[in-house]
C-alpha atoms as an extended CHARMM CRD file, in Angstrom:
* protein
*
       266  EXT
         1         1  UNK       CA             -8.9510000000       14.3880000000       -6.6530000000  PROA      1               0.0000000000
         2         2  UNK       CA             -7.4260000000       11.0730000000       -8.1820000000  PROA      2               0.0000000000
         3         3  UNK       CA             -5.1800000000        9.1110000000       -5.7000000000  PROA      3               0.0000000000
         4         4  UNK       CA             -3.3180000000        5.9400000000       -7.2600000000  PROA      4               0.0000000000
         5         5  UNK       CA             -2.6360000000        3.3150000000       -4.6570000000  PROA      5               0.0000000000
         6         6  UNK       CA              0.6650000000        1.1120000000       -5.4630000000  PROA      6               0.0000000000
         7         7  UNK       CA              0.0710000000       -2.5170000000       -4.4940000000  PROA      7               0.0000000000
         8         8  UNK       CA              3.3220000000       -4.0340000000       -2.8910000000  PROA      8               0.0000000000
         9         9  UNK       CA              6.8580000000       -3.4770000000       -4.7470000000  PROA      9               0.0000000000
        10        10  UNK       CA              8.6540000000       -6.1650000000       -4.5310000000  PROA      10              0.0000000000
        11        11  UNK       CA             12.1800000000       -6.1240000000       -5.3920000000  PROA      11              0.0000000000
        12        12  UNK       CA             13.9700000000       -5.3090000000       -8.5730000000  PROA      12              0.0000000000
        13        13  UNK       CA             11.3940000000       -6.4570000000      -10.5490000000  PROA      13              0.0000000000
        14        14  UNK       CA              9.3060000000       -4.2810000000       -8.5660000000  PROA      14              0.0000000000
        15        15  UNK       CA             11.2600000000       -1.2850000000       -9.4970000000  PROA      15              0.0000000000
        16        16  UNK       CA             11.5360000000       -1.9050000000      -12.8420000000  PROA      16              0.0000000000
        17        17  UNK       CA              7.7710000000       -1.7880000000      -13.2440000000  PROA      17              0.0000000000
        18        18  UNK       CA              7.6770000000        1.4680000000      -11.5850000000  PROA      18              0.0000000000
        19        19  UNK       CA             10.1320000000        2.9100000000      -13.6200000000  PROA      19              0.0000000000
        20        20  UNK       CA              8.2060000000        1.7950000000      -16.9270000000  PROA      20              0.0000000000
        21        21  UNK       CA              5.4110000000        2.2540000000      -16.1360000000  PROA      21              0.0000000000
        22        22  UNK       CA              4.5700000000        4.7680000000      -12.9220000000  PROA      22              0.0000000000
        23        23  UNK       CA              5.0470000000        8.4300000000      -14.6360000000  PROA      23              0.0000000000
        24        24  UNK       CA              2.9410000000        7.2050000000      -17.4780000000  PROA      24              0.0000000000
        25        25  UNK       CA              0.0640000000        6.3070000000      -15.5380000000  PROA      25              0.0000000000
        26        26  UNK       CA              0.5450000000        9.0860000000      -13.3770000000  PROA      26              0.0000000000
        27        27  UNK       CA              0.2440000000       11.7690000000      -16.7520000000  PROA      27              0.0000000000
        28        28  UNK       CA             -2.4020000000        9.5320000000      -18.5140000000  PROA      28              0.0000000000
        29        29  UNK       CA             -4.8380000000        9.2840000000      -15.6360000000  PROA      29              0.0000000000
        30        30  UNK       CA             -3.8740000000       12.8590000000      -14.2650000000  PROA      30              0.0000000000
        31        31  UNK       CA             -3.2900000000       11.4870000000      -10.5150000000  PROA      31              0.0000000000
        32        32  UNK       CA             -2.8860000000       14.0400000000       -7.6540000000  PROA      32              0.0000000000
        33        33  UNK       CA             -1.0640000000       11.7340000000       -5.0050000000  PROA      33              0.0000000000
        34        34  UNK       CA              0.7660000000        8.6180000000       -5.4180000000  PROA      34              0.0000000000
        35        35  UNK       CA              0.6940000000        6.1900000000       -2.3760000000  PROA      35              0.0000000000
        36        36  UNK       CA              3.0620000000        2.8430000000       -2.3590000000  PROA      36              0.0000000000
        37        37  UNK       CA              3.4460000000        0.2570000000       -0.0470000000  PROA      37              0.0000000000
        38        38  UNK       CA              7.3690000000       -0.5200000000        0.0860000000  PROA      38              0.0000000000
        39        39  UNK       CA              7.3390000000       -3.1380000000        2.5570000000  PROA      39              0.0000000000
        40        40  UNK       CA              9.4110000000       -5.0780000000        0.2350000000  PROA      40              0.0000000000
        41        41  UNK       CA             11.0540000000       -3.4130000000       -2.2500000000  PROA      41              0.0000000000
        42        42  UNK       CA             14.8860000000       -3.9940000000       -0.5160000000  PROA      42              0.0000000000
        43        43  UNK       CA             15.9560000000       -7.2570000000       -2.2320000000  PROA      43              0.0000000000
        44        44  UNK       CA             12.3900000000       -8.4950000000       -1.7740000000  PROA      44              0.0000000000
        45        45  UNK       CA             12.1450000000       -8.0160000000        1.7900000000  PROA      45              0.0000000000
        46        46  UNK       CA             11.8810000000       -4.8040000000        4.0230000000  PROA      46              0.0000000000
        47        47  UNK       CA             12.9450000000       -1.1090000000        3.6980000000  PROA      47              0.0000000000
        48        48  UNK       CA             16.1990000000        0.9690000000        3.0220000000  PROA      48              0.0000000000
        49        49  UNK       CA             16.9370000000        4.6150000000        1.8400000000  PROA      49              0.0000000000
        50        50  UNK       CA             18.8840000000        3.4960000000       -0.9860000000  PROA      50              0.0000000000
        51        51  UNK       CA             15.5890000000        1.4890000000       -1.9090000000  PROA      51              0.0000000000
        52        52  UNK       CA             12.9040000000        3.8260000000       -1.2600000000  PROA      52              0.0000000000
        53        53  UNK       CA             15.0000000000        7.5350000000       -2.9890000000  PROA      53              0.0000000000
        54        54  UNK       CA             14.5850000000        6.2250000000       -6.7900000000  PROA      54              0.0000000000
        55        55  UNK       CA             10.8730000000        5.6040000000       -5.9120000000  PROA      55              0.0000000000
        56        56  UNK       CA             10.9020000000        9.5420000000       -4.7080000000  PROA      56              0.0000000000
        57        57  UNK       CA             12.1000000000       10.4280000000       -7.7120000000  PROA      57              0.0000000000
        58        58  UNK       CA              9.6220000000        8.7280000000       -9.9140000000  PROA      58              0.0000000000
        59        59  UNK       CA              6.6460000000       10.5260000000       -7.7030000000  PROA      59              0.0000000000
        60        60  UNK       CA              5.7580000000        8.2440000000       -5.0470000000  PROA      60              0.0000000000
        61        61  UNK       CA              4.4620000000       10.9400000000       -2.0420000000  PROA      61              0.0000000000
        62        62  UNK       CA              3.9930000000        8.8520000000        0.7740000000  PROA      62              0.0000000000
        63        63  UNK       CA              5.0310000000        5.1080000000        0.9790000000  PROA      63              0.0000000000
        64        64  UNK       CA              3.4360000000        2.5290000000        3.3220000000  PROA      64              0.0000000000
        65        65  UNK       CA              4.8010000000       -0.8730000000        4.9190000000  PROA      65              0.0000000000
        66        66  UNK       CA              3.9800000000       -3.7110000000        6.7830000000  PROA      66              0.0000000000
        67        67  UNK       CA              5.0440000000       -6.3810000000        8.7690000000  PROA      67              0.0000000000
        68        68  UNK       CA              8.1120000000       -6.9910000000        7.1290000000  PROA      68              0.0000000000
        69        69  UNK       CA              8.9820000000       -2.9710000000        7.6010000000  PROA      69              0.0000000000
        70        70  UNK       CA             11.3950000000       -3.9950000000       10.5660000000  PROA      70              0.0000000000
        71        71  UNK       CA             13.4030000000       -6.4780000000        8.6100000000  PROA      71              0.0000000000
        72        72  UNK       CA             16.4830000000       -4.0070000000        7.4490000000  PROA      72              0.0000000000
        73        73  UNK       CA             19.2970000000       -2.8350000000        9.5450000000  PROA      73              0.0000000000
        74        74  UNK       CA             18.8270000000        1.0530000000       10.0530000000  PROA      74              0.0000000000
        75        75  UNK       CA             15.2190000000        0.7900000000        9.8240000000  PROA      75              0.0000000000
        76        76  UNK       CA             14.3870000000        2.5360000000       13.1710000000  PROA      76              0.0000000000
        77        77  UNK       CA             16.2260000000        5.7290000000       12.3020000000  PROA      77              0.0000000000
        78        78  UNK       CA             15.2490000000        5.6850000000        8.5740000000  PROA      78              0.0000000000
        79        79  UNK       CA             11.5590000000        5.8670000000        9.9280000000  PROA      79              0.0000000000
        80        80  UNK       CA             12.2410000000        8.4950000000       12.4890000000  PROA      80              0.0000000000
        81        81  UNK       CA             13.8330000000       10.6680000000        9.8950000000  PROA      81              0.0000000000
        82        82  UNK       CA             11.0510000000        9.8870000000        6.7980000000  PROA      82              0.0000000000
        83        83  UNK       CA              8.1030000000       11.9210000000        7.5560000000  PROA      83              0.0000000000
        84        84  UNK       CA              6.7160000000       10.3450000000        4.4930000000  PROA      84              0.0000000000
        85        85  UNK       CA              7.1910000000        6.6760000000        5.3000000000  PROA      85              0.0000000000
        86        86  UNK       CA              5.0020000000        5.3880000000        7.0950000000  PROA      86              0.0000000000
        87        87  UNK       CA              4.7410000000        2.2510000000        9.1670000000  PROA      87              0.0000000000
        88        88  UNK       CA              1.7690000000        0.6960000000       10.9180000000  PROA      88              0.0000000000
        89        89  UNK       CA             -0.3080000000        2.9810000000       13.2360000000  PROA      89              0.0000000000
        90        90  UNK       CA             -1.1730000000        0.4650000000       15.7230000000  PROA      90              0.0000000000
        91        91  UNK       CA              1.9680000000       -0.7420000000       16.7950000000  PROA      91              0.0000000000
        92        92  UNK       CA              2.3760000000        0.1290000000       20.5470000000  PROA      92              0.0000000000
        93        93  UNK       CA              3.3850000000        3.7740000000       21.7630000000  PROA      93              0.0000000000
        94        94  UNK       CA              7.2700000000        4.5130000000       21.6570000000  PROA      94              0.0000000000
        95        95  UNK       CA              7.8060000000        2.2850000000       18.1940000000  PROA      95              0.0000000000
        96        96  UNK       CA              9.8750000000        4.1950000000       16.1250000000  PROA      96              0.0000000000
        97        97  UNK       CA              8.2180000000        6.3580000000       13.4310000000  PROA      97              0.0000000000
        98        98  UNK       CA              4.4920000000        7.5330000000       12.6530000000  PROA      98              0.0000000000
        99        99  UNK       CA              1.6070000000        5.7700000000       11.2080000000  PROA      99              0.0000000000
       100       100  UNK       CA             -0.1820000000        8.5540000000        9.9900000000  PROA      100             0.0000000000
       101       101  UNK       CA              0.4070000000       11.5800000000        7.7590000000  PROA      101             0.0000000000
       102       102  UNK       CA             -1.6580000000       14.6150000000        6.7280000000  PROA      102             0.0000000000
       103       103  UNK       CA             -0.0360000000       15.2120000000        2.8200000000  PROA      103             0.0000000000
       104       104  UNK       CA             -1.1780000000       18.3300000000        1.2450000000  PROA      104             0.0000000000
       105       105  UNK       CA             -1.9540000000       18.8880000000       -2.5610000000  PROA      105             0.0000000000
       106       106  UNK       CA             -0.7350000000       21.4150000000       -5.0620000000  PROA      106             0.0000000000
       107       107  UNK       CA             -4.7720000000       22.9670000000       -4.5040000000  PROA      107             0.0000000000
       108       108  UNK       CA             -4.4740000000       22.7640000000       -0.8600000000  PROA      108             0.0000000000
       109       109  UNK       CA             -6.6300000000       19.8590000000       -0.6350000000  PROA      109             0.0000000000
       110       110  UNK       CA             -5.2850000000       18.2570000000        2.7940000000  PROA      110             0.0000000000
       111       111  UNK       CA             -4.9390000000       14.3540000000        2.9700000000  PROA      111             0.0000000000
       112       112  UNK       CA             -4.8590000000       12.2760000000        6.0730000000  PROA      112             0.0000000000
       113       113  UNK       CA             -3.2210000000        8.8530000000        5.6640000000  PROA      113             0.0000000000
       114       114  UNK       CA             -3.1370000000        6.2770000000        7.8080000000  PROA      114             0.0000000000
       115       115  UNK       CA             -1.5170000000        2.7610000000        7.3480000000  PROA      115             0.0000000000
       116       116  UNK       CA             -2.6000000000       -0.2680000000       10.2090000000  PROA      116             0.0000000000
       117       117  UNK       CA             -1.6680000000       -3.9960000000       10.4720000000  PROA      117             0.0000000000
       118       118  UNK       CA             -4.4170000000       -6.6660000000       10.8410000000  PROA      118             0.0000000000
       119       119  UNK       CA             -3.9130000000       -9.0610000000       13.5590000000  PROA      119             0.0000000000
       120       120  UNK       CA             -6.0020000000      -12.3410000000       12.1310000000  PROA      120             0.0000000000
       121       121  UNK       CA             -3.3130000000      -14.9200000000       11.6340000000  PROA      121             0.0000000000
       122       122  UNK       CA             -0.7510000000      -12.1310000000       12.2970000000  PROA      122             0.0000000000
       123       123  UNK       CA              1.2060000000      -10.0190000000       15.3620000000  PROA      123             0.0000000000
       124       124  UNK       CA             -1.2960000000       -9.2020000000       18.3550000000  PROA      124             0.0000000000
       125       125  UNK       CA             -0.7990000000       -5.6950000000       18.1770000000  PROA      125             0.0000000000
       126       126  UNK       CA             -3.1990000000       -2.6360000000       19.2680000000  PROA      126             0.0000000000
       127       127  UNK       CA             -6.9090000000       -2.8160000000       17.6200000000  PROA      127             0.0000000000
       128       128  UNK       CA             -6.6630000000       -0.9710000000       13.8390000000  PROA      128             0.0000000000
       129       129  UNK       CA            -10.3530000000       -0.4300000000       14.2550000000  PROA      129             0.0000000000
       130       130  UNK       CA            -10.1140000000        1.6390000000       17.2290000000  PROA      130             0.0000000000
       131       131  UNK       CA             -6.7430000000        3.1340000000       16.2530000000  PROA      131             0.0000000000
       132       132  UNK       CA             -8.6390000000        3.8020000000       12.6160000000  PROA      132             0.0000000000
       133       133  UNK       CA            -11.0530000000        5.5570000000       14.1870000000  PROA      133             0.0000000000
       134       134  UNK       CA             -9.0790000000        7.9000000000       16.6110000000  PROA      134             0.0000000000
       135       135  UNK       CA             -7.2990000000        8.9770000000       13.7600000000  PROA      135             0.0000000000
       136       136  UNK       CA            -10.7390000000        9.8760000000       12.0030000000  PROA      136             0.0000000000
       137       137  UNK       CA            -11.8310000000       11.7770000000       14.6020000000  PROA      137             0.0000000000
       138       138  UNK       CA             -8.3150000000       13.8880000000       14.3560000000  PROA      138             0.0000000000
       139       139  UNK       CA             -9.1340000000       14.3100000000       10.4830000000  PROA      139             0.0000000000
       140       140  UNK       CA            -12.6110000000       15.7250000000       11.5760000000  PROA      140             0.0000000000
       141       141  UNK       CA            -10.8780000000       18.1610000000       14.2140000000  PROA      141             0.0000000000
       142       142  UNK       CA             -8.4740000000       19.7650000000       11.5280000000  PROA      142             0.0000000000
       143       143  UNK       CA            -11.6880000000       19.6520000000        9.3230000000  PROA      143             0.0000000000
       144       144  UNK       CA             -9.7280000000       16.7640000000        6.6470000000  PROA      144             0.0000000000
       145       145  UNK       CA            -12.4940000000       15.3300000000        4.3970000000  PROA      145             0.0000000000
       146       146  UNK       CA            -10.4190000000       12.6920000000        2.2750000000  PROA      146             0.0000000000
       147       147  UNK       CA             -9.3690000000        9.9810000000        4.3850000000  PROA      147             0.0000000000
       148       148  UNK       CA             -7.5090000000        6.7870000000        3.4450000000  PROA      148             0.0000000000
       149       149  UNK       CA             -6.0490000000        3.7640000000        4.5950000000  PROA      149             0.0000000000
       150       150  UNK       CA             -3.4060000000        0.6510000000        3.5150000000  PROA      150             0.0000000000
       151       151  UNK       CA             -5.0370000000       -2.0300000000        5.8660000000  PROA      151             0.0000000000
       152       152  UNK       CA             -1.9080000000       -4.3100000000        5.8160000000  PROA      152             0.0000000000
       153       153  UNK       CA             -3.6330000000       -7.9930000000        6.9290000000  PROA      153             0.0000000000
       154       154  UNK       CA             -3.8680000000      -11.2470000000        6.0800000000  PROA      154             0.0000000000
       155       155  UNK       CA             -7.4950000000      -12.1860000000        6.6160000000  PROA      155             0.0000000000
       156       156  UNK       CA            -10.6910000000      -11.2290000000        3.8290000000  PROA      156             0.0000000000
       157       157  UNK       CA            -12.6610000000      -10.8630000000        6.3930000000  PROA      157             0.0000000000
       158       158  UNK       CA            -10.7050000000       -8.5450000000        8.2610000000  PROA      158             0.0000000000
       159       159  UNK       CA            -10.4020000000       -5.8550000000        5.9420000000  PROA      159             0.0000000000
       160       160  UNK       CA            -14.0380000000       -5.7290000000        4.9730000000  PROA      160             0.0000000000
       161       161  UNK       CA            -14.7790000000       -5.6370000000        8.2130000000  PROA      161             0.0000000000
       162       162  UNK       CA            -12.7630000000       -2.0920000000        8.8920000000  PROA      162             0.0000000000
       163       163  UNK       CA            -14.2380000000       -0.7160000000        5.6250000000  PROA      163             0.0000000000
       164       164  UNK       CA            -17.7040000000       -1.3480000000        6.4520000000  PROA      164             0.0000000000
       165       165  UNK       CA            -16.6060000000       -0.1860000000       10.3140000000  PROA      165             0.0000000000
       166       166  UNK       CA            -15.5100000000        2.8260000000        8.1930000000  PROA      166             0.0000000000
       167       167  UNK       CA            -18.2540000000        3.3960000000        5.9200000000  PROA      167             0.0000000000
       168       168  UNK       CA            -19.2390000000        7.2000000000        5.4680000000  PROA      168             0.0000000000
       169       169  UNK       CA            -16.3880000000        8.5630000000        7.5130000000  PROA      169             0.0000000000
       170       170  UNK       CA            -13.0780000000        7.5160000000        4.8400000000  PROA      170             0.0000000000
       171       171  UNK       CA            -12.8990000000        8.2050000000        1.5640000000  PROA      171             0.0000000000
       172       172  UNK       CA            -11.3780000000        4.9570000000        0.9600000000  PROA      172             0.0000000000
       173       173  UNK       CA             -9.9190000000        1.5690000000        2.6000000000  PROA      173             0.0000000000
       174       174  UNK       CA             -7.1870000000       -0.3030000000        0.6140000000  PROA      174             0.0000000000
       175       175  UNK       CA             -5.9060000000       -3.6850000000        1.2910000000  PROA      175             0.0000000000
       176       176  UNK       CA             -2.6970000000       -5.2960000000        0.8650000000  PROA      176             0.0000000000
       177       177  UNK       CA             -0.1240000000       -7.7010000000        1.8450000000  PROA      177             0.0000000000
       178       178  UNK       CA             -1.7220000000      -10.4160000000        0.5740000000  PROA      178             0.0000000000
       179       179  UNK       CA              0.2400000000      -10.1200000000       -3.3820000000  PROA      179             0.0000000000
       180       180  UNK       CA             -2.7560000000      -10.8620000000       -5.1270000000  PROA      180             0.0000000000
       181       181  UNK       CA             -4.9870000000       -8.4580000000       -6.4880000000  PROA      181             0.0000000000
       182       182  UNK       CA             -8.8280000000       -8.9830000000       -5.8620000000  PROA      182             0.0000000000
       183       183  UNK       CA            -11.9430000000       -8.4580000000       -7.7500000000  PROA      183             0.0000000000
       184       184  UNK       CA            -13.9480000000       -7.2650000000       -4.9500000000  PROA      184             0.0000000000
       185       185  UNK       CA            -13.4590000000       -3.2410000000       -5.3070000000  PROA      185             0.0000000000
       186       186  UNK       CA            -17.0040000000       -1.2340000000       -5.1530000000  PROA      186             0.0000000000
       187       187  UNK       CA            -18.4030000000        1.5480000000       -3.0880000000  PROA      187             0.0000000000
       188       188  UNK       CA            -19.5620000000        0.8200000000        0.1710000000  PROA      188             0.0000000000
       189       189  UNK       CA            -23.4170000000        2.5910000000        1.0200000000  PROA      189             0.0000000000
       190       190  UNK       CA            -22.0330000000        5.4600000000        3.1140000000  PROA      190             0.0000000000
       191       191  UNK       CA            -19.1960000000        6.2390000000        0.5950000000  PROA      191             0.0000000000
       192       192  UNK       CA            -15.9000000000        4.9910000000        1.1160000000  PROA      192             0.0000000000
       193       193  UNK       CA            -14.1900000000        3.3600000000       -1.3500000000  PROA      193             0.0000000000
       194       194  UNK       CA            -13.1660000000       -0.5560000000       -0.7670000000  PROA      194             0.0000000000
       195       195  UNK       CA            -10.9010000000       -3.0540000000       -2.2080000000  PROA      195             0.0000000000
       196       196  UNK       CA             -9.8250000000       -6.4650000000        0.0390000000  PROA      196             0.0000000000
       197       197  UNK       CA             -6.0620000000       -5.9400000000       -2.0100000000  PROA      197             0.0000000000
       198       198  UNK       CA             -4.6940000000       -4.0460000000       -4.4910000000  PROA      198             0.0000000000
       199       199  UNK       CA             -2.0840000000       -6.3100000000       -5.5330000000  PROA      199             0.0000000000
       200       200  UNK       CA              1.4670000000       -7.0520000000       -5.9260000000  PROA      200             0.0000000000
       201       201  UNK       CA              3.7850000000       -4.6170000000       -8.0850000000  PROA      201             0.0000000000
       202       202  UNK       CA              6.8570000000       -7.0760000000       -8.8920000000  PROA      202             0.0000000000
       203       203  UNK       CA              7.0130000000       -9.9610000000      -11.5300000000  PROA      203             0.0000000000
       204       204  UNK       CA              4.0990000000      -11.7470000000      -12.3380000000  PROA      204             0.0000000000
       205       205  UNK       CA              6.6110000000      -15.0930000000      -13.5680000000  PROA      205             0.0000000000
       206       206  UNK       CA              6.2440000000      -16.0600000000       -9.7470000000  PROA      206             0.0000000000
       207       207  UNK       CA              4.7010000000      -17.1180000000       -6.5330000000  PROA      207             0.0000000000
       208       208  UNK       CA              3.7810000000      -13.7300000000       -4.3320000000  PROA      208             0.0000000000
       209       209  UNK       CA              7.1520000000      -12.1080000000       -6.3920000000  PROA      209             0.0000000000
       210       210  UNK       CA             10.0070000000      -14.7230000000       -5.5310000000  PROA      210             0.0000000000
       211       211  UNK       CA             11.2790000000      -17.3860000000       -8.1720000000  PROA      211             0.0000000000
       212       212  UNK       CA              9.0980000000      -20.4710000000       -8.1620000000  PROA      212             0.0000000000
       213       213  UNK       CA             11.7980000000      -23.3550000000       -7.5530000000  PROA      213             0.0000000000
       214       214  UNK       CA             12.2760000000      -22.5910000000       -3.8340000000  PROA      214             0.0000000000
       215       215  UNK       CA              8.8060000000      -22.3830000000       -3.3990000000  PROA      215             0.0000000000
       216       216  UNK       CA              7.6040000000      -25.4190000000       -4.7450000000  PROA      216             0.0000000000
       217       217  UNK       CA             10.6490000000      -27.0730000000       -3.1100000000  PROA      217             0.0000000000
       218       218  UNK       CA              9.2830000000      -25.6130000000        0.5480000000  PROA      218             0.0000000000
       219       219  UNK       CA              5.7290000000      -26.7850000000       -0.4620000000  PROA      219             0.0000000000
       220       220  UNK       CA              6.9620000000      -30.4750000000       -1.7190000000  PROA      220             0.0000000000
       221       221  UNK       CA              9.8290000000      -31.3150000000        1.5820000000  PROA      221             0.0000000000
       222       222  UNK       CA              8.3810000000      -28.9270000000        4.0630000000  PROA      222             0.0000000000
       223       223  UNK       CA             11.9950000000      -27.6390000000        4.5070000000  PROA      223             0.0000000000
       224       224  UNK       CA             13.3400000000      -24.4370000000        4.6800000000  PROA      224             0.0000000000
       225       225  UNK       CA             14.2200000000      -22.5910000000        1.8950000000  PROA      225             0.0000000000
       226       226  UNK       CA             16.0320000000      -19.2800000000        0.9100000000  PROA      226             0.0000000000
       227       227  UNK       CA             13.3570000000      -17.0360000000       -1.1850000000  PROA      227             0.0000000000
       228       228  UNK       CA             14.5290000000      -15.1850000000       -3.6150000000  PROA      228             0.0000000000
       229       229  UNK       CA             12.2250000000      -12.4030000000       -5.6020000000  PROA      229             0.0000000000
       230       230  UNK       CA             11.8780000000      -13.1890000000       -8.8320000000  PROA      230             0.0000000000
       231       231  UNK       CA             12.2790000000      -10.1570000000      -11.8810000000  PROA      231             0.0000000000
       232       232  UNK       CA             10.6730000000      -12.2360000000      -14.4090000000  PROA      232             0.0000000000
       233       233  UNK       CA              7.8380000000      -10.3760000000      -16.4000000000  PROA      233             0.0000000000
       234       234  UNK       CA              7.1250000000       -7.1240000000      -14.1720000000  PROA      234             0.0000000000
       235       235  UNK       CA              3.7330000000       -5.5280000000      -13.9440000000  PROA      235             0.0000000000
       236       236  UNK       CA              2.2490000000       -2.8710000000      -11.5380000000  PROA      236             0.0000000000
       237       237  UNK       CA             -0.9680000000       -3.7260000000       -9.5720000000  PROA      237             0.0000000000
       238       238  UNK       CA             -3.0930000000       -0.9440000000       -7.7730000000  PROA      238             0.0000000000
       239       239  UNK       CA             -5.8770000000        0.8410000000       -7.5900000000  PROA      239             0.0000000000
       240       240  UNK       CA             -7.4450000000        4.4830000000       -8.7300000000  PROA      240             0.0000000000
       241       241  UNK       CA             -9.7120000000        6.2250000000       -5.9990000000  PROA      241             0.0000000000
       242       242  UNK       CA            -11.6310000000        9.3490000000       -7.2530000000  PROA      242             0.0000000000
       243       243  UNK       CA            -12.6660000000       11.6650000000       -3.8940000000  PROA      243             0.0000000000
       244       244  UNK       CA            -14.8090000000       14.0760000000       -4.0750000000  PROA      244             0.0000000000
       245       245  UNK       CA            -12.5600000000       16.9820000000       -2.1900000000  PROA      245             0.0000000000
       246       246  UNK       CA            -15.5870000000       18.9150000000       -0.6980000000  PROA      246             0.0000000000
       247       247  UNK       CA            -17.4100000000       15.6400000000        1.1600000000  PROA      247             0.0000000000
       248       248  UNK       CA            -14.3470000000       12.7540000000        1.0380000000  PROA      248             0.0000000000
       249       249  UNK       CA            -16.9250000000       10.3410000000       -0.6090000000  PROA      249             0.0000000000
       250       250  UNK       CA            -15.4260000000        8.0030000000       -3.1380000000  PROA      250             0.0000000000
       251       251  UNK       CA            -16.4920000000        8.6080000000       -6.4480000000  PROA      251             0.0000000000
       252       252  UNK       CA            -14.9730000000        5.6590000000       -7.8420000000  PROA      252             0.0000000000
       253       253  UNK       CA            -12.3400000000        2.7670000000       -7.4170000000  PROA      253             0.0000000000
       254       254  UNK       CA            -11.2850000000        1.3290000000       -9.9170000000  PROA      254             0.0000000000
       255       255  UNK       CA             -7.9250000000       -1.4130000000      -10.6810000000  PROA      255             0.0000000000
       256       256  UNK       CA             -5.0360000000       -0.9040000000      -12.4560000000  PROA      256             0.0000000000
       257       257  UNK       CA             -3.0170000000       -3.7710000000      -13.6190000000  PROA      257             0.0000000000
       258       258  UNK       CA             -0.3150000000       -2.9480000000      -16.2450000000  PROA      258             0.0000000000
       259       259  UNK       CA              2.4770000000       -5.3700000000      -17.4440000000  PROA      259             0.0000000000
       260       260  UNK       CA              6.1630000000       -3.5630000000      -18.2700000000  PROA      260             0.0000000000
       261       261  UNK       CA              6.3600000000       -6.0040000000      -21.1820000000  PROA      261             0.0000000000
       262       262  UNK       CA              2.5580000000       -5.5800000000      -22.7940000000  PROA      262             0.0000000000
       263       263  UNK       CA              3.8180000000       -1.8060000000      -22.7780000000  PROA      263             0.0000000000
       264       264  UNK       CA              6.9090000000       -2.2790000000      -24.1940000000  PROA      264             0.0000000000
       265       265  UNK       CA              5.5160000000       -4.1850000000      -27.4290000000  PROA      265             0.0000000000
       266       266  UNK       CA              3.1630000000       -1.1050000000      -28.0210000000  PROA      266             0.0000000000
């Protein structure tokens, strides 16, 4: 099966790249389950229903967050009632929501997702390895093969660590958070599928999707500054994972980076 991992939407420029370009890539490449991370698609910064229904529409299955998933008003009951969004797995027990999803195809091929938070240089929360690997375990219990994760962290080092932690038991480990896709995807020994970030969905006329003057400002005075997300030449970043449905090895990874105004010239 082909799942296509959405790097981080950000904003309306965000959206408008999805719209262009999403169902397109989704008929072209023939993909079987679309997984976003949404983190930021409200204004640039966290997650609301209004937001995250258009995305529905346009075929994103299951949507993943991050850090910043707290940041709206309402965002505690949106997650309780969402079965398909998903926030990080290893926040404590009681937080609001679910970290982890089995999703089902059209063939019956069953998917467990899981989405974690790094802790290097961010919150101190539970260990994603060891949370990661209970949740494999579960997969192997209700005999799921493909296996994948959005490792939401800050730190290189980090992710490649839980892939290679991984190796031979998911199909596939995904990074993001970081905005900026990487050139590092391959196939790890065992199997699984790696990438240290898929990228940023959102305009590519910015720094990390908001407009460049405030940023510069905050890098130049060291003052605060309100950021706001830029819409300026869209573009969708992710990543293609083939599985093999019978033993959940990655058959290949591959990046997709496709710019709303490229495809409007054709």
């Amino acid at each position: 099966m082909k799942i296509l991992f959405v790097g981080d939407i950000v904003g309306k420029g965000g959206m408008r790249a999805v719209q262009c370009l999403l169902p397109r890539i989704v008929d072209v490449e023939a993909i079987d389950l679309v997984i976003a991370n949404v983190e930021n698609v409200a204004g640039g910064i966290g997650v609301t229903r209004e937001a995250i229904g258009p995305l529905r529409e346009l075929g994103v299955q299951i949507m993943t967050s991050g850090n910043h998933v707290w940041r709206k008003e309402g965002i505690e009951d949106l997650l309780e009632r969402e079965a398909l969004l998903l926030r990080p797995a290893n926040y404590p027990p009681g937080t609001p929501g679910r970290g982890w999803v089995f999703w089902k195809s059209q063939l019956g091929v069953t998917v467990g997702i899981i989405n974690l938070l790094g802790r290097v240089f961010m919150d101190p929360l539970e260990c994603p390895f060891r949370v990661a690997k209970a949740f494999v375990d579960r997969c192997r219990e209700n005999l799921v093969k493909v296996i994948v994760a959005d490792f939401h962290a800050e730190a290189t080092s980090e992710k490649a660590a839980l892939a290679w932690y991984l190796d031979g038991q998911a199909s596939a480990v995904v990074g993001s958070h970081t905005h900026v896709q990487t050139a590092d995807e391959r196939i790890l020994p065992r199997g699984t599928g790696f990438i240290s970030d898929m990228g940023m969905t959102g305009a590519q006329d910015s720094i990390i999707g908001v407009k460049t003057e405030a940023s510069i400002t905050r890098f130049l005075t060291g003052l605060p500054q309100k950021l706001v997300p830029s819409s300026k030449n869209p573009a969708l970043h992710g990543v293609i994972v083939s599985v093999c449905e019978k033993t959940g090895k990655c058959l290949e990874i591959r990046r997709v980076k496709k710019s709303v105004e490229r495809t409007e010239l054709l």
